[in-house]
C-alpha positions as CSV (number, residue, x, y, z in Angstrom):
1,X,79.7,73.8,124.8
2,X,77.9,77.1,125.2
3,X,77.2,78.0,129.0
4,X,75.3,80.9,128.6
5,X,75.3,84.3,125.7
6,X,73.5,87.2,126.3
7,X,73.5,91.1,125.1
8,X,76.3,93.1,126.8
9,X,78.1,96.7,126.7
10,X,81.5,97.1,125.3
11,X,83.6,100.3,125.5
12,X,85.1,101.8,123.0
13,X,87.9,104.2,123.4
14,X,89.2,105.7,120.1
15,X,92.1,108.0,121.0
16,X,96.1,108.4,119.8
17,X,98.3,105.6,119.8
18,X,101.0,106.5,122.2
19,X,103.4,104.0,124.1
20,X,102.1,103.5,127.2
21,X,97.9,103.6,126.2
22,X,97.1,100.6,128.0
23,X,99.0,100.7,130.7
24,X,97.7,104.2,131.4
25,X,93.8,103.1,130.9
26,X,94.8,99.7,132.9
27,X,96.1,101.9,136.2
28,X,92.8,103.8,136.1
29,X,90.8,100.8,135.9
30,X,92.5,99.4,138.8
31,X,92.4,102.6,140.9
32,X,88.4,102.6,139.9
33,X,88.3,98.9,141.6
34,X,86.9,97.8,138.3
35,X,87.4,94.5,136.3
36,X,87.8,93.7,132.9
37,X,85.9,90.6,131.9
38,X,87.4,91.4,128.1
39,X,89.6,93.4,126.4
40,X,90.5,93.8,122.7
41,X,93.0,96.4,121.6
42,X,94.6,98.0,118.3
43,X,96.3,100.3,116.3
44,X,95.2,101.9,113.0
45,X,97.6,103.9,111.8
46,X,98.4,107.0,114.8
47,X,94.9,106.1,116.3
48,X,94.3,103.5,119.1
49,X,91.2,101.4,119.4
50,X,90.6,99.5,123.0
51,X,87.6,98.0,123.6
52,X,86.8,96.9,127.3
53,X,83.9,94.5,128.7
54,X,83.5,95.6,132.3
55,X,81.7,94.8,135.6
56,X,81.2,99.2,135.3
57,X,81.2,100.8,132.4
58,X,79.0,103.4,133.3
59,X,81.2,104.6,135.9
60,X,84.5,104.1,134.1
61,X,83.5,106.0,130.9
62,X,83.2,109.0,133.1
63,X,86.4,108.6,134.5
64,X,87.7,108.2,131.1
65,X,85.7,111.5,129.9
66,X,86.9,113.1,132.9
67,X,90.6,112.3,132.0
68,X,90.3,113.9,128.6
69,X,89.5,110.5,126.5
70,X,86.9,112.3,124.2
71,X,86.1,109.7,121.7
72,X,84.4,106.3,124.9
73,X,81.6,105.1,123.3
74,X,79.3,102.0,124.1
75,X,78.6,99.0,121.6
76,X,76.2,96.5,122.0
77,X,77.7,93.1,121.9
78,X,77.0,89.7,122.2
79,X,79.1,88.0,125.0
80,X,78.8,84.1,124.5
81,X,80.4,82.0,127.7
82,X,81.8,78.9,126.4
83,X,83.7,75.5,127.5
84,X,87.1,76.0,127.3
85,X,88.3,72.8,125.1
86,X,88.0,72.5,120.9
87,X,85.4,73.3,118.9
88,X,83.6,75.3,121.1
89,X,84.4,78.3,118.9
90,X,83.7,76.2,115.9
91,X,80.1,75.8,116.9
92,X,79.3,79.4,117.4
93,X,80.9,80.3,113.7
94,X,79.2,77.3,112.0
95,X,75.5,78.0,113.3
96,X,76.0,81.9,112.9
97,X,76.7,81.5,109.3
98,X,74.4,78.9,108.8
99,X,71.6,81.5,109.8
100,X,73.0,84.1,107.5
101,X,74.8,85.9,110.9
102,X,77.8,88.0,109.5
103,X,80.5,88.4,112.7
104,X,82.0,91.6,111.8
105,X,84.3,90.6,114.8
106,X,85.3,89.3,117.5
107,X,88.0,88.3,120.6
108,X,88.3,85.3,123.1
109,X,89.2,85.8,126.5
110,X,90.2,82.1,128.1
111,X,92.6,80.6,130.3
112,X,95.0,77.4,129.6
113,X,93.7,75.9,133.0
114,X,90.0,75.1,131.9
115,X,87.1,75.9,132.6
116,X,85.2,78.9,130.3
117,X,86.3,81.2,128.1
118,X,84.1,84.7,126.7
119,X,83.7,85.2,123.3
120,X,82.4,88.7,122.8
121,X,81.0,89.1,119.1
122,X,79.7,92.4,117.1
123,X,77.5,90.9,114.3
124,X,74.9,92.5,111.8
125,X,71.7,91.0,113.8
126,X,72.9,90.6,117.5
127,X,69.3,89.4,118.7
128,X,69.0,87.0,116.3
129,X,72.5,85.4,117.3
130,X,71.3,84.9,120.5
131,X,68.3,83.2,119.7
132,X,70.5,81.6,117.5
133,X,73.4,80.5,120.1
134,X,70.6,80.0,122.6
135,X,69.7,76.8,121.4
136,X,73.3,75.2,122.1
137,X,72.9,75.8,126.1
């Protein structure tokens, strides 16, 4: 069920929630020519959290610095490629915890016609969730 997991980059944007956040980070992305291979968004109170997985975050984070976003961070993840059908999710939760893994969290992209989904996953011990997850390819 798991194709492959690895260490990745997420971004982190921490900025005021506004109508229109997304859409506004979502043109730049597009006018930088760069995918989102995840995305995660939302609001705590009058602050807005996004968190991206991109083919470039190097390159957009400067954009977004260079925009007046102050608060773009990057967060090692763990990004876990996965069959799209059930259980596939129940696997990675069940041998996580088994190995004393705690997820602090975590968001699926997929698509309804198949194929794989990406699970991106912060835990407390992201090497040791790969090894972990490793063994399932």
């Amino acid at each position: 069920m798991i194709k492959s997991v690895h260490l990745g980059e997420e971004i982190v944007i921490t900025t005021k929630n506004k109508i229109g956040l997304l859409a506004e980070v979502a043109m730049l992305l597009a006018s930088e020519g760069i995918n989102v291979e995840a995305a995660q968004g939302h609001e705590e109170g009058d602050t807005a959290k996004l968190m991206l997985v991109t083919n470039a975050n190097i390159r957009i984070i400067s954009e977004l610095r260079k925009r007046g976003y102050t608060s773009v961070e990057e967060t090692e993840v763990v990004v876990v490629d996965i069959e799209n059908k059930p259980g596939a999710i129940k696997v990675i939760a069940t041998e996580l915890g088994k190995n004393e893994i705690d997820i602090k969290y975590h968001y699926v992209t997929s698509c309804s016609c198949g194929g794989s989904s990406r699970m991106i996953l912060q835990t407390n011990d992201n090497e040791n969730a790969i090894a972990v997850l490793s063994n399932y390819i």
